[in-house]
Structure formats: C-alpha cells, structure tokens
KEFISE-784851 format. One record per residue (C-alpha): x, y, z; residue in one letter; residue number from 1. Coordinates in Angstrom, 1 decimal. Layout:
{c1->X; c2->Y; c3->Z; res->A; n->NUM}
...
//
This chain:
{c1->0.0; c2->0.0; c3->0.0; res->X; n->1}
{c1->2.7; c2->2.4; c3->0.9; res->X; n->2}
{c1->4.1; c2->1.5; c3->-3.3; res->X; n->3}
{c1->0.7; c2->3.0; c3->-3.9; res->X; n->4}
{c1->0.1; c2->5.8; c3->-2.2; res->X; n->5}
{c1->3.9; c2->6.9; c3->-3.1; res->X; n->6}
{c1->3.6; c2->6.2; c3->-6.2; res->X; n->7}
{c1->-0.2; c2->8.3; c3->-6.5; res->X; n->8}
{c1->1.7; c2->11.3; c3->-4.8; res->X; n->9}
{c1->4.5; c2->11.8; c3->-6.9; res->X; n->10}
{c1->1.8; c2->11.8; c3->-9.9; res->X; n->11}
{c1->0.7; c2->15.3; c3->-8.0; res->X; n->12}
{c1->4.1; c2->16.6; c3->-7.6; res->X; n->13}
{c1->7.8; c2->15.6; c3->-7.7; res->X; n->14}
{c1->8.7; c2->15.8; c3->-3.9; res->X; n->15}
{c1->11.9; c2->14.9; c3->-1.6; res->X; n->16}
{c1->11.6; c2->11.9; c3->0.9; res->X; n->17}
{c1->11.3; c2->14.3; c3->3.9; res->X; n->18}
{c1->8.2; c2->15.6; c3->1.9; res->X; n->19}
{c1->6.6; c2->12.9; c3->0.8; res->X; n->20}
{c1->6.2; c2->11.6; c3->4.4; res->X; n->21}
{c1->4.9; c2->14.3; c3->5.7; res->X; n->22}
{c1->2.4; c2->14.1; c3->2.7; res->X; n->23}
{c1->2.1; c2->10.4; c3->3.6; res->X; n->24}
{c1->1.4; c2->11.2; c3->7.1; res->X; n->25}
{c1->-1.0; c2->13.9; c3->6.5; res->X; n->26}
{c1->-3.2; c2->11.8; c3->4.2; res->X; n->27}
{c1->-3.3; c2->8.4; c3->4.5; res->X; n->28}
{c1->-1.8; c2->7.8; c3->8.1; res->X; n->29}
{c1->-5.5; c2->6.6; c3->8.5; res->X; n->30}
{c1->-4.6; c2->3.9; c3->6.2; res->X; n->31}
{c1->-1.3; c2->2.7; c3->6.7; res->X; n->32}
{c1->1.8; c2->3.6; c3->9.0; res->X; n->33}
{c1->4.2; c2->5.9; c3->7.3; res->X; n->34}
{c1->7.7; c2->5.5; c3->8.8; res->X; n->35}
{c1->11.6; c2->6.9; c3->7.8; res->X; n->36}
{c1->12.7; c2->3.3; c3->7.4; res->X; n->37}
{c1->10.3; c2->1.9; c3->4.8; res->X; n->38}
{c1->10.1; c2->5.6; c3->2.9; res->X; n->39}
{c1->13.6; c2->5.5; c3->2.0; res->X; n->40}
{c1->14.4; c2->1.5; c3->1.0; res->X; n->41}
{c1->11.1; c2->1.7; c3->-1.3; res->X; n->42}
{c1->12.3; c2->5.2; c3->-2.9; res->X; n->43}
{c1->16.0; c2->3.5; c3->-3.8; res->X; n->44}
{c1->13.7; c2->0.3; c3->-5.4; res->X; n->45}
{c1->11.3; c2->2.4; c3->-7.4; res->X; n->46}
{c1->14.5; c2->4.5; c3->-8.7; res->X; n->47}
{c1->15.8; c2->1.3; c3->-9.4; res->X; n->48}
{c1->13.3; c2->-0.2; c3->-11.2; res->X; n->49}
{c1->12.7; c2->2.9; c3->-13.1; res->X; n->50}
{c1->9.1; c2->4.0; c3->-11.9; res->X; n->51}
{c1->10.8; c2->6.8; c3->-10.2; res->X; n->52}
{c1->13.9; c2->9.3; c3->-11.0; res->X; n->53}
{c1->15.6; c2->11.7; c3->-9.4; res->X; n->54}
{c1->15.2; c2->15.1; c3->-10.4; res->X; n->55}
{c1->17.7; c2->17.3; c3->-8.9; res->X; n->56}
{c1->18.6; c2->17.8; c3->-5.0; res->X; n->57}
{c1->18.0; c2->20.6; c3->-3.3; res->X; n->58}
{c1->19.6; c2->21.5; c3->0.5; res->X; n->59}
{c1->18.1; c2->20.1; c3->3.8; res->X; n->60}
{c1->17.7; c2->22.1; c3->6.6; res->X; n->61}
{c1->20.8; c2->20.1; c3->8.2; res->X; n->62}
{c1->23.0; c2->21.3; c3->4.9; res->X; n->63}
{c1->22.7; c2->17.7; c3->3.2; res->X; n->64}
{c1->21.4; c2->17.5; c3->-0.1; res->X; n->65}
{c1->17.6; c2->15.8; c3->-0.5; res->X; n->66}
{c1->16.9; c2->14.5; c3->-3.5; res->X; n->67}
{c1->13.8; c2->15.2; c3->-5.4; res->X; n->68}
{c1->11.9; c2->12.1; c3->-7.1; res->X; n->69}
{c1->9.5; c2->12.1; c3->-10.0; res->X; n->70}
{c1->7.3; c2->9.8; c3->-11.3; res->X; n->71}
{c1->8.2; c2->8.1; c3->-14.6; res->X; n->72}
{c1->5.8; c2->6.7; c3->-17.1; res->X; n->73}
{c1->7.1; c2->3.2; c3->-16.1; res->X; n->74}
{c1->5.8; c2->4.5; c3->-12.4; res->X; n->75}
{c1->2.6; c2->5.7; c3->-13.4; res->X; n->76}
{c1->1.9; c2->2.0; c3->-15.4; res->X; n->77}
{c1->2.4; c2->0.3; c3->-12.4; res->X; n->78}
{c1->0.4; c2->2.8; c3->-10.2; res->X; n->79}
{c1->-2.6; c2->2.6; c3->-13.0; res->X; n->80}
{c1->-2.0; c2->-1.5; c3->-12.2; res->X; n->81}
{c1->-1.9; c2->-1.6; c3->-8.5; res->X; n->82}
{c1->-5.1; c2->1.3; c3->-8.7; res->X; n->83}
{c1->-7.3; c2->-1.3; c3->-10.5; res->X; n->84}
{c1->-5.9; c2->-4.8; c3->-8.7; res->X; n->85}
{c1->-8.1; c2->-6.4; c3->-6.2; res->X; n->86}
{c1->-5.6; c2->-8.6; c3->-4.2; res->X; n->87}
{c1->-6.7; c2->-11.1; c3->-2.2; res->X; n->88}
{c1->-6.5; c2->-9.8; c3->1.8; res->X; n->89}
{c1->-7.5; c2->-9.0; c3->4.8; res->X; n->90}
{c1->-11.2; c2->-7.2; c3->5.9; res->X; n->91}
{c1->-8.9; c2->-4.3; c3->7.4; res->X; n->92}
{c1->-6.3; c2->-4.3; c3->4.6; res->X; n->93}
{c1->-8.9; c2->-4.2; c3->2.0; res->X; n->94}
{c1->-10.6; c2->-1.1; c3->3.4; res->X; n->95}
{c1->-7.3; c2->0.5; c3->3.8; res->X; n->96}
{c1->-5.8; c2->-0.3; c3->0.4; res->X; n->97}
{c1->-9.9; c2->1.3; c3->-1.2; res->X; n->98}
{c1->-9.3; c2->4.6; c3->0.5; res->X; n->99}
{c1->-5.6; c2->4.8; c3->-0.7; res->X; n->100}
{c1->-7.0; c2->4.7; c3->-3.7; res->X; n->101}
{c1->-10.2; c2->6.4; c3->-3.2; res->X; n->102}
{c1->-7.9; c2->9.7; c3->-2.5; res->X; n->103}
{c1->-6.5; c2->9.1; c3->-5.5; res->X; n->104}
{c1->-9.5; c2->8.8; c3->-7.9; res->X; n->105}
{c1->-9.0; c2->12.2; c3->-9.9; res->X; n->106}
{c1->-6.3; c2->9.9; c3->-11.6; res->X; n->107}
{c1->-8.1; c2->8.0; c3->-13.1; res->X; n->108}
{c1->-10.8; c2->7.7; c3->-15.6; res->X; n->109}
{c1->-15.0; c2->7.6; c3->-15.0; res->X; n->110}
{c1->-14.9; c2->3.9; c3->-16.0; res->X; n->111}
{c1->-12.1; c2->3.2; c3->-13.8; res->X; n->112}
{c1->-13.6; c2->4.8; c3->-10.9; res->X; n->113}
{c1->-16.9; c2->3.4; c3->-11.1; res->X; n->114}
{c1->-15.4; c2->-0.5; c3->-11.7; res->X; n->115}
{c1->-13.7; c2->0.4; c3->-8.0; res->X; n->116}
{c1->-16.8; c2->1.8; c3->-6.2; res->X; n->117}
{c1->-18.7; c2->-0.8; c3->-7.4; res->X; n->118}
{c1->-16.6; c2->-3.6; c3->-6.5; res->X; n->119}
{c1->-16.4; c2->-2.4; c3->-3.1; res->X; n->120}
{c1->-19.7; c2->-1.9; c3->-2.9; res->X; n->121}
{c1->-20.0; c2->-5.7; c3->-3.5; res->X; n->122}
{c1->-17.3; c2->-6.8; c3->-0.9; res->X; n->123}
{c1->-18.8; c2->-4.3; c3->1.6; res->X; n->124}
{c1->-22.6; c2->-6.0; c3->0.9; res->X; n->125}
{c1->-21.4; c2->-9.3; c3->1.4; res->X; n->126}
{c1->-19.6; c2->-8.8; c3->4.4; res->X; n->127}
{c1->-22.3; c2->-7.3; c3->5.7; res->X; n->128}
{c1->-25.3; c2->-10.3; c3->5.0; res->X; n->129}
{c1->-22.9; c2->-12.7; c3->6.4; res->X; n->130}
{c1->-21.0; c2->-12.1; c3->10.2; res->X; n->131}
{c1->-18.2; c2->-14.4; c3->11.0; res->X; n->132}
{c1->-20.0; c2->-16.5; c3->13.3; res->X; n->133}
{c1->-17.9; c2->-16.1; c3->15.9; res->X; n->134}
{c1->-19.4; c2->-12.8; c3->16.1; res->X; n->135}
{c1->-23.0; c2->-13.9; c3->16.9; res->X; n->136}
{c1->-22.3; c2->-14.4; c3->21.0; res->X; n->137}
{c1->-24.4; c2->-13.7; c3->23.6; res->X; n->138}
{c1->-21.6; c2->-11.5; c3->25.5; res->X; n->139}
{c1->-23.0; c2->-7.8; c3->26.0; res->X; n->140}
{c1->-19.8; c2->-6.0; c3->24.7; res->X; n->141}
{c1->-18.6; c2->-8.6; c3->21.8; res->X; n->142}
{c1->-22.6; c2->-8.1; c3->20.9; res->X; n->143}
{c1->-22.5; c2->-4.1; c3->21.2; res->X; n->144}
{c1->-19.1; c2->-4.2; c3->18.8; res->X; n->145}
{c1->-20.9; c2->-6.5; c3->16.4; res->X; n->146}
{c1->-23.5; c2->-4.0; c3->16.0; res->X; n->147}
{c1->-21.3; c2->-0.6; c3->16.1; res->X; n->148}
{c1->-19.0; c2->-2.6; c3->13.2; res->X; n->149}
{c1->-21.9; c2->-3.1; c3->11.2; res->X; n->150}
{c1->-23.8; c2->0.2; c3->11.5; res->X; n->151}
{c1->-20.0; c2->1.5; c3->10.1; res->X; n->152}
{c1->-20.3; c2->-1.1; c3->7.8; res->X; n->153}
{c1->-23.8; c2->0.3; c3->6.7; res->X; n->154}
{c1->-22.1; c2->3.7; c3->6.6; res->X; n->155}
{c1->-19.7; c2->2.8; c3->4.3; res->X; n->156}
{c1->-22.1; c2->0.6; c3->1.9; res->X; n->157}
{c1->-24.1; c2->4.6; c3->1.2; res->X; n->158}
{c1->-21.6; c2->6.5; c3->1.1; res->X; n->159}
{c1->-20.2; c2->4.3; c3->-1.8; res->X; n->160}
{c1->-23.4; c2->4.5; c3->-3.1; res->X; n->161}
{c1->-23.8; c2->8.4; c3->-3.4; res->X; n->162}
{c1->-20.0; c2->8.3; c3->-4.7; res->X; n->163}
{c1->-21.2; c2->5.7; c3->-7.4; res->X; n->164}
{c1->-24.0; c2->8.2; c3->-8.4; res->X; n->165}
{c1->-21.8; c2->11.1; c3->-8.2; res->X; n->166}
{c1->-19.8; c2->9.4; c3->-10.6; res->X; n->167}
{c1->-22.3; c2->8.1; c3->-12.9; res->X; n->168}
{c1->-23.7; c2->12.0; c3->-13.2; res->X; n->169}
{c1->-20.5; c2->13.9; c3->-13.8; res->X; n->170}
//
C-alpha cells in the first residue's frame, strides 16, 4: 500500500523523501503507517526499477542534499495497475488499500472509478449479510461491537453509493 500511495503522490508533484512523508502522514496515516525506514528503501527500489527518477537535490535544513523524485511513465503504469488490482487480503487491509485509492480517484478515468466503487460496494454487501459466526455471541460487549461494526459497515455501503451516483452524473 505504501508503493501506492507513493507512487499516486508523486503523480501530483515531484517531492523529496522528507516531503513525501509528511504528505504520507498527512493523508493516508489513517490507512497505513508511514515510517523513515520503509520511505527510504522503497524510494531506492522504485528508482531502481525505473518508476521513479531523481530530479535534482536541493539542500536540507541540516545542509545535506535531498533528493527530489519524480514519477516516470514506467511508475505511473504500475500505479494505473496496483489502482485497479483487487488482491486477495484482509477485511482491514482491504478497506485501507480502497481509500488509498479512493484519494486518488481524480487519476483515473470515469470507468475506472466506477469498476472500484462498485466492487467495493459488493465486498462491503457481502460482508455485511454474512457475520463471522464467531461474532454472533451472547456477551454484551462482543454483541455491542458487532452491531457498532456493522452500523459502520452500513455507513460505508451509502456512502459508496452516493459516490457511485456522483460518478455516474458527472
């Protein structure tokens, strides 16, 4: 996820690694946990496979040099591929790895956008007409988080639903 949502930022803007954490921090903390020493080994990868280059440097606040990264057309390929994937995963990783890319919808095209909404739509559906059985209990407070997940759940399911017809008007 943190590929992603790297990868979406620098289509915005080239930025320097400092940056783009903050950036990360600022808008998808909610979604995944941004941290020095995965920022910096997944910037040297990307430049190595080509889906990112440096730009230029420009100096720190300490007096080293940071290097600013842009996105190459290689990078935006595999962002445009990792955007519309639907890997198989967890409930909470799932819901994480939709908003990620939910932030980064302007991207990508109507049809594109719609396919995703829709899709989650489904998973969110089905998780909702069928609780883990483990979750019917007769304890008070496994009951009362059963029923606060699910009224989220419910949340979720029309929100998606106004963004779908949002989409489907515009």
């Amino acid at each position: 996820m943190l590929e992603l949502a790297t990868l979406g930022l620098l289509q915005g803007e080239p930025l320097h690694g400092y940056r783009l954490k903050q950036q990360l921090e600022l808008f998808v903390s909610g979604c995944i946990s941004v941290n020095y020493g995965a920022i910096y080994p997944l910037l040297k990868r990307l430049e190595e496979s080509g889906q990112i280059a440096t730009l230029g440097e420009e100096e720190g606040e300490a007096g080293s040099n940071r290097k600013i990264y842009s996105i190459t057309e290689s990078g935006r390929d595999r962002w445009r591929q990792k955007m519309l994937e639907h890997p198989q995963e967890s409930w909470v990783n799932s819901r994480s790895r939709f908003f990620i890319k939910f932030f980064f919808f302007s991207y990508l095209e109507p049809g594109e956008r719609i396919k995703l909404l829709e899709h989650r739509l489904l998973v969110c559906k089905l998780r909702l007409e069928s609780p883990e059985p483990e979750m019917i209990t007769a304890d008070t407070y496994q009951a009362t988080a059963w029923e606060y997940f699910r009224q989220l759940l419910q949340g979720e399911i029309e929100w998606l639903i106004e963004q779908l017809a949002q989409e489907r008007t515009d």
